[in-house]
C-alpha positions in Angstrom: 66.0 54.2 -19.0 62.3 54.5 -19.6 62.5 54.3 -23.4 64.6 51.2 -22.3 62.0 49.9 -20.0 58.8 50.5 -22.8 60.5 48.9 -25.3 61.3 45.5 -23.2 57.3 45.4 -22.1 56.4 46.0 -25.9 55.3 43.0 -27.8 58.2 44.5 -30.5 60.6 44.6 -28.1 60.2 41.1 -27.2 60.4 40.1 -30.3 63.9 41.8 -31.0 64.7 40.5 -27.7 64.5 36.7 -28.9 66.0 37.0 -32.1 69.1 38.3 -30.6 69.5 36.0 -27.7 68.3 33.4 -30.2 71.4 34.4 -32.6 73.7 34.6 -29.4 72.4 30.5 -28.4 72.7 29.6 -32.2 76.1 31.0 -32.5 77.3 28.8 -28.7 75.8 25.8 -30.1 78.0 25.5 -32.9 81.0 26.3 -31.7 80.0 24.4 -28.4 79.6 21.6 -30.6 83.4 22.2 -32.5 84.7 22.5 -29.6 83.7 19.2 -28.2 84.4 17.2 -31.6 88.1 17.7 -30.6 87.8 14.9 -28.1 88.4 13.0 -31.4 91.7 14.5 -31.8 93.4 12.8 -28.1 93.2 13.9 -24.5 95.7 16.8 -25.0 94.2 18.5 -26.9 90.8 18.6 -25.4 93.2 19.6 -22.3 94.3 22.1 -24.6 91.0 23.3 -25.3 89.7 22.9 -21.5 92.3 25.0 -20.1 91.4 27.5 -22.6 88.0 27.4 -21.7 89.3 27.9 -17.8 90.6 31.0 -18.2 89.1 33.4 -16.0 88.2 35.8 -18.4 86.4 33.3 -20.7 85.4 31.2 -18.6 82.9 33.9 -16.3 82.2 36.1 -19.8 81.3 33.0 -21.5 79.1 32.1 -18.8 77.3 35.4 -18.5 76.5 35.9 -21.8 75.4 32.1 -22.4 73.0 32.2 -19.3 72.4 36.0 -19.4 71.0 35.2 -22.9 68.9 31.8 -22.0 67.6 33.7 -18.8 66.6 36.4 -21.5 65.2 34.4 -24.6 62.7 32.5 -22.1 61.4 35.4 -20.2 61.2 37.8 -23.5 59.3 34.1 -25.1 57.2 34.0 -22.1 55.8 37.6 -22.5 55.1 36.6 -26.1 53.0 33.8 -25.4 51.3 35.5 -22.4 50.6 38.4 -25.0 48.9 35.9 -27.5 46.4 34.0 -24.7 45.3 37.4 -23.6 44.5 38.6 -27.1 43.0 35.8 -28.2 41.8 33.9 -25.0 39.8 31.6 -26.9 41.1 29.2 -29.1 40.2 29.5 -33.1 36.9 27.4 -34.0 38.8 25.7 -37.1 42.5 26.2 -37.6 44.8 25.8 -40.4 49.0 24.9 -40.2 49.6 26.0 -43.5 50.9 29.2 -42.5 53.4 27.7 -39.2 56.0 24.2 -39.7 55.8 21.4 -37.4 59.3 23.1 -35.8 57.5 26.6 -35.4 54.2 24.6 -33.8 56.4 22.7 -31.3 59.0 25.0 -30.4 56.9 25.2 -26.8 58.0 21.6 -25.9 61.4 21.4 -27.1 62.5 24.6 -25.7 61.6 22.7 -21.9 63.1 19.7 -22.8 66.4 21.4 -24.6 66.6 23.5 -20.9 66.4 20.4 -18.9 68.7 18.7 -20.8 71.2 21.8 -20.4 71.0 21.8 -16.9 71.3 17.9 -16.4 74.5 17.8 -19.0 76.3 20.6 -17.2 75.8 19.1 -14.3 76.9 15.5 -15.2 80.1 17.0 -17.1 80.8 19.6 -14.1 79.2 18.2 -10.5 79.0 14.6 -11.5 75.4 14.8 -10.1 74.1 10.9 -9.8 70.2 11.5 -10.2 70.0 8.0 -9.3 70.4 6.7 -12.6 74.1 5.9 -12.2 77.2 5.5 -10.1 79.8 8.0 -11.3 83.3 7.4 -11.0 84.8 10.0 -9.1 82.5 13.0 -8.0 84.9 16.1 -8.1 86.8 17.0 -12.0 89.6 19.5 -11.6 89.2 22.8 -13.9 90.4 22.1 -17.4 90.2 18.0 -17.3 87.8 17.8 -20.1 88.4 14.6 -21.1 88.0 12.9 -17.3 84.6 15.2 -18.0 84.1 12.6 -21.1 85.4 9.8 -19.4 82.0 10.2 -16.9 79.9 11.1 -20.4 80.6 7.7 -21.2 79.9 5.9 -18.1 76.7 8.1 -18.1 75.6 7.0 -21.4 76.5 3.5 -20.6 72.5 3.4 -18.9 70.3 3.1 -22.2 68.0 5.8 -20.4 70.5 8.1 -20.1 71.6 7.3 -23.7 68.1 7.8 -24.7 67.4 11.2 -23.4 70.4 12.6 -24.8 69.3 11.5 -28.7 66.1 12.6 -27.9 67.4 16.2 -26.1 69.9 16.8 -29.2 66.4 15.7 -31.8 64.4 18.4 -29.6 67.7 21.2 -30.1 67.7 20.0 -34.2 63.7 21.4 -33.9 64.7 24.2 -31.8 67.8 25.3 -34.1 65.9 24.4 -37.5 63.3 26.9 -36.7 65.1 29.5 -34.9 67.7 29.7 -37.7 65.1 29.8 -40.8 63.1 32.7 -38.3 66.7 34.5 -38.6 67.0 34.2 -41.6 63.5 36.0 -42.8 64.6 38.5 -40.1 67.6 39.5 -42.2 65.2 40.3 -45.1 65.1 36.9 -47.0 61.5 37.1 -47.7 60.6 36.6 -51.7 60.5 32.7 -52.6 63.8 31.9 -53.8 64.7 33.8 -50.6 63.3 31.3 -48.5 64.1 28.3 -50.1 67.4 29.7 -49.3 66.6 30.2 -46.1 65.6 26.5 -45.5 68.9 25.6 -47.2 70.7 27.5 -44.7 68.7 26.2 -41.3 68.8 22.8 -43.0 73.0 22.5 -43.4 73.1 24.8 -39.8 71.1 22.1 -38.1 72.6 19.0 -39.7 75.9 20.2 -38.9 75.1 20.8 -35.2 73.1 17.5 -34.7 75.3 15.6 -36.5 78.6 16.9 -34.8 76.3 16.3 -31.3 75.3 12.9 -31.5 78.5 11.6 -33.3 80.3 12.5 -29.9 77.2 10.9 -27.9 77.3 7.7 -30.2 81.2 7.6 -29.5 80.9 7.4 -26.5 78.2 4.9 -26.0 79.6 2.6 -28.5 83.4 3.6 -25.7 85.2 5.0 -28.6 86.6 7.9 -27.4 89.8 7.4 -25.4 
């Protein structure tokens, strides 16, 4: 227990403590995102897959290792960037990017946004929570009715802001995942040039793939194409 406890308030044990959460959230993303694309496929199977998804046992693991692993990635982030202002509490007199990417640099704001926009999404697709912004069509979804879940997706989207935050949420998660992929990449070892070009190749297709799959469901069902 107390090796347990010194290596969680270690800056090294932080570290390790994001990369795996981060490779838990990576892994849910995708298959999040496969998942969902079978709303292409009809209403049964989407019904299929949401009563798959209802089963108790998936359904509750699912949902403590998802939020078990957010909860952890932000507070084992937090104590990293805690552990930088205190030892450097001043900011550098002149200071150069070349080492860090504009994904590393602004992974501070699109980890807030990519929260916010979990917690608003599952509660549009689970509570049909209003916010104001629109007048959803019936409040209460019955477990494993995915597509009536889509069927308020699209009358949420139908309101250009809420259209608008979800292109710009999934743009923030394409910065997020670009980055936290490439970082797991190097972890695995892939550190001599050709290495890392590989790397990029790898976050590159992960991210595309993700994105894409995300805002080709959000597009469908602005533009009412799903059924």
């Amino acid at each position: 227990m107390n090796f347990l406890l010194s290596f969680w308030r270690s800056t090294v044990g932080a570290k390790v403590v994001v990369a795996v959460t981060g490779l838990i959230l990576l892994g849910f993303t995708l298959f999040h995102m496969i998942g969902n694309l079978q709303v292409f496929l009809g209403a049964d199977e989407m019904n299929t897959y949401g009563a798959f998804l209802h089963k108790p046992e998936i359904l509750w693991a699912g949902r403590a290792v998802v939020f078990g692993s957010i909860g952890l990635h932000i507070v084992a982030q937090a104590k990293l960037v805690a552990a930088t202002a205190i030892a450097r509490p001043t900011g550098y007199r002149k200071w150069n990017a070349k080492a860090s990417t504009i994904y590393s640099r602004t992974m501070k704001y699109t980890g807030p946004i990519i929260l916010i926009f979990f917690v608003l999404h599952l509660l549009n697709l689970t509570t049909g929570a209003e916010f104001g912004f629109y007048v959803h069509p019936e409040p209460y979804l019955q477990d494993g009715n995915v597509p009536r879940a889509f069927e308020n997706l699209t009358s949420l989207l139908g309101n250009p802001l809420w259209a608008t935050f979800y292109i710009v949420a999934n743009l923030a998660l394409a910065s997020h995942l670009w980055h936290g992929a490439f970082s797991m990449t190097k972890t695995l070892g892939l550190s001599g040039v050709r290495q890392l070009r590989l790397a990029r190749v790898i976050a590159s297709v992960f991210t595309l793939t993700v994105t894409g799959g995300n805002i080709a469901i959000t597009t469908a069902c602005v533009l009412h194409l799903v059924k």
